[in-house]
C-alpha positions as CSV (number, residue, x, y, z in Angstrom):
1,X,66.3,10.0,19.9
2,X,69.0,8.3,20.7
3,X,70.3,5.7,18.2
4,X,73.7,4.5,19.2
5,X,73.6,0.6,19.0
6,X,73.6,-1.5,22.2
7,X,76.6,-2.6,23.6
8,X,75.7,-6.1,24.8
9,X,78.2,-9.0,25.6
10,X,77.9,-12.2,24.1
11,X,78.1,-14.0,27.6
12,X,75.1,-12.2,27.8
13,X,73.4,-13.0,25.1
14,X,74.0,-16.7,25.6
15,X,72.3,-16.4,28.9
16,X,68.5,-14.4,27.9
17,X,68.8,-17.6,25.3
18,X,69.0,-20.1,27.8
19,X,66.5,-18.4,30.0
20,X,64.2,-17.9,27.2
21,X,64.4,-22.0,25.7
22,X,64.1,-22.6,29.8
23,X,61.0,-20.7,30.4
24,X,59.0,-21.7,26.7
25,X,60.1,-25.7,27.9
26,X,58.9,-25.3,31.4
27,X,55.4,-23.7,29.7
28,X,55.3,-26.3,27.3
29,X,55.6,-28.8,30.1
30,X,53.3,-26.9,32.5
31,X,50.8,-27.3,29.5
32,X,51.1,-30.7,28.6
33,X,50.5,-31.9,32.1
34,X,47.5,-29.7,33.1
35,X,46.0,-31.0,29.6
36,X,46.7,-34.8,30.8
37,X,45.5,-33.7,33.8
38,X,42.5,-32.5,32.7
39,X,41.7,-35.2,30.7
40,X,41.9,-37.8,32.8
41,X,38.6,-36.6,35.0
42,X,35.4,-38.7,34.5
43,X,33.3,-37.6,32.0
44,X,29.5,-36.0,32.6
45,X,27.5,-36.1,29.8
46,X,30.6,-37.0,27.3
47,X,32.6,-34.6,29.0
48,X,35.2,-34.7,31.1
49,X,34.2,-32.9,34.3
50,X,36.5,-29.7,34.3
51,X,34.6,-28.6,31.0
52,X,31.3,-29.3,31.7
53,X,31.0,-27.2,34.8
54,X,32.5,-24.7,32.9
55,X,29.8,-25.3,30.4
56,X,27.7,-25.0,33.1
57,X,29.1,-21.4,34.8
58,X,28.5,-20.1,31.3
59,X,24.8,-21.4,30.7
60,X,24.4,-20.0,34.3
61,X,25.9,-16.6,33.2
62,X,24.2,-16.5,30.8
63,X,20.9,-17.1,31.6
64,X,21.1,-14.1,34.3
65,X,22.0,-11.7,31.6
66,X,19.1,-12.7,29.0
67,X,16.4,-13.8,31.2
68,X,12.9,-12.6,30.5
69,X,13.0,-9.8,33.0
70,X,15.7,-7.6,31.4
71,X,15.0,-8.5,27.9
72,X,13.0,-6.1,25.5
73,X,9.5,-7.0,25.0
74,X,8.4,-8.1,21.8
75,X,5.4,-7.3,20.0
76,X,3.4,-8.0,17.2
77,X,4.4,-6.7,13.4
78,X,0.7,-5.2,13.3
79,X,1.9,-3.0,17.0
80,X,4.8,-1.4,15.0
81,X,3.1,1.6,13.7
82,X,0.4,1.2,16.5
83,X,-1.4,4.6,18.1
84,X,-1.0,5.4,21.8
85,X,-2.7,7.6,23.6
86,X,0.2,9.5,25.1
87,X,3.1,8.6,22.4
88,X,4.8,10.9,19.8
89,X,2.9,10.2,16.3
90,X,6.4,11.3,14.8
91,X,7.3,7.6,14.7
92,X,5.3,6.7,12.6
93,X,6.2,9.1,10.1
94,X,9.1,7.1,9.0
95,X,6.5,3.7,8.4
96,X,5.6,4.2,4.9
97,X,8.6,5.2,3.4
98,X,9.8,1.8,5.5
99,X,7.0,-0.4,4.0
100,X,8.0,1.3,0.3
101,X,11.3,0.0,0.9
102,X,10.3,-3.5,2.0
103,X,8.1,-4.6,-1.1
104,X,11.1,-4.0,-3.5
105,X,12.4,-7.1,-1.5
106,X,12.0,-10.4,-3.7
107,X,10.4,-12.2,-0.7
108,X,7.5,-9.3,0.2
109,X,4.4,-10.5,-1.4
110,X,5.4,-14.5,-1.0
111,X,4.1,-15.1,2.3
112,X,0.8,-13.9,4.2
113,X,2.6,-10.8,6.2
114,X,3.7,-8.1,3.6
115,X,4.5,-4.6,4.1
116,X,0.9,-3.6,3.2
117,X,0.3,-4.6,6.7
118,X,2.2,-1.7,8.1
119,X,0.3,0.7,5.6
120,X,-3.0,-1.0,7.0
121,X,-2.0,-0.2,10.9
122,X,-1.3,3.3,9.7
123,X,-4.8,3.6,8.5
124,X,-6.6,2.3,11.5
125,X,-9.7,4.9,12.2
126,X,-8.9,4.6,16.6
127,X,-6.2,3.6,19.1
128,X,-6.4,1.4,21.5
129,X,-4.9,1.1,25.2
130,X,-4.2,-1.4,27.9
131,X,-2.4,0.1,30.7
132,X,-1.5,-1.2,34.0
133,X,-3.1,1.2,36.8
134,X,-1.8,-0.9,40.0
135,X,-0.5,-4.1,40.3
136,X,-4.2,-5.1,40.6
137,X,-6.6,-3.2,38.4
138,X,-5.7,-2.5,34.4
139,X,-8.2,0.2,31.9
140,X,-8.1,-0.8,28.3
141,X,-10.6,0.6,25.9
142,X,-10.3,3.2,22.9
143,X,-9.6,6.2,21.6
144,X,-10.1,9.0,19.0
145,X,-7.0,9.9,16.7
146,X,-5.8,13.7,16.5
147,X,-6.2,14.3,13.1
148,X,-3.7,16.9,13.2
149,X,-1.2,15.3,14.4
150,X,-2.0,11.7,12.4
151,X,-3.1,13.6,9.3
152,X,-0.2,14.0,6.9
153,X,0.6,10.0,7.8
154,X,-2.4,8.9,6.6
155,X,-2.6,10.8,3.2
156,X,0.9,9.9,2.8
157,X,0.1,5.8,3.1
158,X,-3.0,6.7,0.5
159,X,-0.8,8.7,-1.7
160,X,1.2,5.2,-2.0
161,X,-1.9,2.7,-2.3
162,X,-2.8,5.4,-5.1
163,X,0.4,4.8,-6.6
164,X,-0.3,0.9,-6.1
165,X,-3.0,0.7,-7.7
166,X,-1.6,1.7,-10.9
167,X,-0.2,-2.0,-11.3
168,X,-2.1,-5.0,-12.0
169,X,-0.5,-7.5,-9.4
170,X,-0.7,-8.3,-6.0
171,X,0.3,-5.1,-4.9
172,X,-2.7,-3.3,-6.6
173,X,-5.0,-6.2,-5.5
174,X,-4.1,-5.5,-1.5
175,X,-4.3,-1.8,-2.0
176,X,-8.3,-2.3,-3.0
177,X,-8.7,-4.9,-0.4
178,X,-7.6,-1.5,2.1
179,X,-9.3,0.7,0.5
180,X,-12.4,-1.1,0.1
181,X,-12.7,-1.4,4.0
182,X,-12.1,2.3,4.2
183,X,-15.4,2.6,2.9
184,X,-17.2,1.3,5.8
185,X,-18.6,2.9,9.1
186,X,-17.4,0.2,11.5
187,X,-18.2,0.8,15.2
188,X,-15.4,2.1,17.1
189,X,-13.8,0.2,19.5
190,X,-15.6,-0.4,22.7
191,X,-18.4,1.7,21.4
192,X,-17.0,4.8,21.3
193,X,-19.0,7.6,20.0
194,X,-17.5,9.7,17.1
195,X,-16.8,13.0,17.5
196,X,-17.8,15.5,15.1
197,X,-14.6,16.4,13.6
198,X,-14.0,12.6,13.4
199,X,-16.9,12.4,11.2
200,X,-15.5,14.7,9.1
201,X,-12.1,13.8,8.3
202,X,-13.5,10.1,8.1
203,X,-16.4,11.2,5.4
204,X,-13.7,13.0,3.2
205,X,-11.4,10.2,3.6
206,X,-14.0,7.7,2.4
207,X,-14.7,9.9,-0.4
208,X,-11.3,9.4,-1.2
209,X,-11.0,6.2,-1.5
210,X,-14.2,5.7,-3.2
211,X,-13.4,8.1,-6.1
212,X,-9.9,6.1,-6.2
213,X,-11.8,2.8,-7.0
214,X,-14.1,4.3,-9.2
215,X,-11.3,6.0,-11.5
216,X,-9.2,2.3,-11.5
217,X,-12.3,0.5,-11.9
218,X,-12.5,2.9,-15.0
219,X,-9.5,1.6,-16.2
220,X,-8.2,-1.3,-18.6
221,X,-7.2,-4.3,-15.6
222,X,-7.2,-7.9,-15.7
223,X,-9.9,-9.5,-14.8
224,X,-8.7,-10.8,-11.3
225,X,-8.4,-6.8,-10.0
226,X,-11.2,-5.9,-12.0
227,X,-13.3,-8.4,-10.2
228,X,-11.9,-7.5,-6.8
229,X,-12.7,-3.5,-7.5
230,X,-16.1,-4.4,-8.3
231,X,-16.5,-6.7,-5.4
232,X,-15.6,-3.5,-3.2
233,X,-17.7,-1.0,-5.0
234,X,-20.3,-3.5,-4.3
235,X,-19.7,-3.9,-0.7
236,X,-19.6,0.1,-0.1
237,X,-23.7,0.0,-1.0
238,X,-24.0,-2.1,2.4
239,X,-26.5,0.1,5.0
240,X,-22.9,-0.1,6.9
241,X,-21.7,2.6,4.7
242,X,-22.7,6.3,4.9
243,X,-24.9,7.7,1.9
244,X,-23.0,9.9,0.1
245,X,-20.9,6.2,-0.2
246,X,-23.5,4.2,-1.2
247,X,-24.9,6.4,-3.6
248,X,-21.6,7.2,-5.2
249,X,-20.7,3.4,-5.0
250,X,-23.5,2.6,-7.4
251,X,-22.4,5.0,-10.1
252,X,-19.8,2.9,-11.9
253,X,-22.3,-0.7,-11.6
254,X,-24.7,-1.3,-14.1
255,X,-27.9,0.0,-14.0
256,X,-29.8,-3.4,-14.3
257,X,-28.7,-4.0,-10.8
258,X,-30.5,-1.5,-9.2
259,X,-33.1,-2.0,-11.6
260,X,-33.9,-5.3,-11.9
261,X,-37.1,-6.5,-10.4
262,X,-38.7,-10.3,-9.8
263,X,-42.3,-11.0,-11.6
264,X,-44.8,-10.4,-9.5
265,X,-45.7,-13.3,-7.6
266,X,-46.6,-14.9,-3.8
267,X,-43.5,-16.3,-4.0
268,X,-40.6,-15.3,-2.2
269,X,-37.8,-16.7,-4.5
270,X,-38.2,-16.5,-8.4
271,X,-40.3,-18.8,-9.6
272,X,-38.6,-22.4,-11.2
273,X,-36.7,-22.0,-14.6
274,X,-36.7,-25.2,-17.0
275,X,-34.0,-25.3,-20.1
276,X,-34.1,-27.8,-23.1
277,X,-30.2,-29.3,-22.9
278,X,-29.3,-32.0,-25.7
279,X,-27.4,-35.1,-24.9
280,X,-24.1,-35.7,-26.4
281,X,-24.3,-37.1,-29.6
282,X,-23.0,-40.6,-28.3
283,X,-26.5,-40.7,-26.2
284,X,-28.6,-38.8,-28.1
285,X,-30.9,-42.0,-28.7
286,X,-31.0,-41.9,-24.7
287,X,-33.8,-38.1,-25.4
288,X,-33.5,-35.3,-23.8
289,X,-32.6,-34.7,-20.7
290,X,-34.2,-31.2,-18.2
291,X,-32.6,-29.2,-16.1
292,X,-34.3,-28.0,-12.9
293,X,-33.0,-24.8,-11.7
């Protein structure tokens, strides 16, 4: 590399400075009049022409690159972890470590959508499709789940409510509200008839969730989650739920309320129940007063 210094003239120097202050005055004045010029347009909607139809060649723009056509569809939260009929379940592998990661946000049990919805998707029993066939006739109906393929998902998301449950807030409260419903042999969607390896995965599942109830419901709790686990061991002795359910719901309840029968009588409600209250002292002169139940 060469580094000898330039040999330059100062008769040239004195001219690239003249030519330099020349050109940045000229551009300074070339500036100043197109911005008078410019300004002195008539004004659409408080402003000047000029810029509003270059307002409007951007809107324009803009709305032929983000129009409805070319733009991703958007879905539901509850479609996320959805089941197709021809999709890759491996998706959806990744959803309950997602939904872990989202209630350790401040903000994910203060509104009614909370990452226990995505855990509740996962645990859905069937699919569901609605597919184009032409542009005139579309099939929508259900489907069975591959429990091989959908298996290790859905132990995964009741390894976590599990693991919920051992709290005593909201978290543990939504886990039993899942669970609970679990329990029960819902119809499947568009009447679909179970297969029999559905019915088997689906009874040892329920088990599950049964025995997970019943071991919390064992527990100490406060009385709001105590009240909701008893409300769903309750609910699991509907005719809705299979026997080995019902019979293994009533287990953990007390005996009086299987046992408990009404006197006999003709009567299809129990008979009328009086009870002796005492005024307050203030009215006490006013006698007693009877409660009709």
């Amino acid at each position: 590399m060469d580094k000898t210094p330039l040999d330059v003239e100062a008769d040239e120097i004195r001219r690239r400075t003249r030519r330099s202050l020349l050109a940045a005055g000229a551009a300074a004045a070339i500036s100043g009049g197109l911005w008078k010029w410019l300004n002195n347009w008539s004004q659409i909607d408080s402003l000047n022409a000029p810029f509003r139809k270059a307002l409007d060649f951007n809107a324009a723009v803009a709305r032929g690159l983000f129009r409805e056509e070319v733009r991703a569809p958007e879905y539901a939260w509850s479609k996320a972890v959805r089941s197709f009929r021809f999709g890759n379940p491996g998706f959806n592998f990744a959803m309950p470590l997602q939904a872990i990661r989202l209630t350790r946000r401040a903000d994910a049990f203060t509104t009614d959508y909370t990452p226990f919805a995505l855990i509740k998707q996962l645990l859905e029993r069937d699919g569901e499709f609605n597919e184009w066939q032409d542009e005139m006739s579309m099939s929508f109906g259900g489907f069975g789940l591959n429990y091989a393929a959908v298996g290790p998902v859905r132990e995964s998301a009741l390894d976590y409510l599990d693991f919920a449950l051992e709290g005593d807030g909201r978290s543990a409260m939504l886990a039993v509200a899942i669970l609970g419903g679990l329990l029960h042999n819902y119809l499947n969607r568009m009447g679909r008839a179970s297969t029999d390896q559905e019915k088997e995965w689906q009874s040892n599942e329920r088990m599950r969730c049964l025995e997970t109830l019943r071991q919390r419901y064992d527990r100490p709790a406060s009385p709001q989650l105590r009240a909701i686990i008893y409300d769903a061991l309750r609910s699991a002795t509907a005719i809705n739920c299979p026997e080995p359910v019902r019979e293994g719901a009533k287990k953990p309840l007390p005996t009086s309320l299987w046992t408990m029968k009404w006197p006999s009588s003709t009567r299809s409600v129990p008979p009328t129940t009086s009870f002796q209250c005492s005024p307050p002292s203030s009215t006490r002169s006013a006698g007693n007063s009877q409660l009709q139940l």
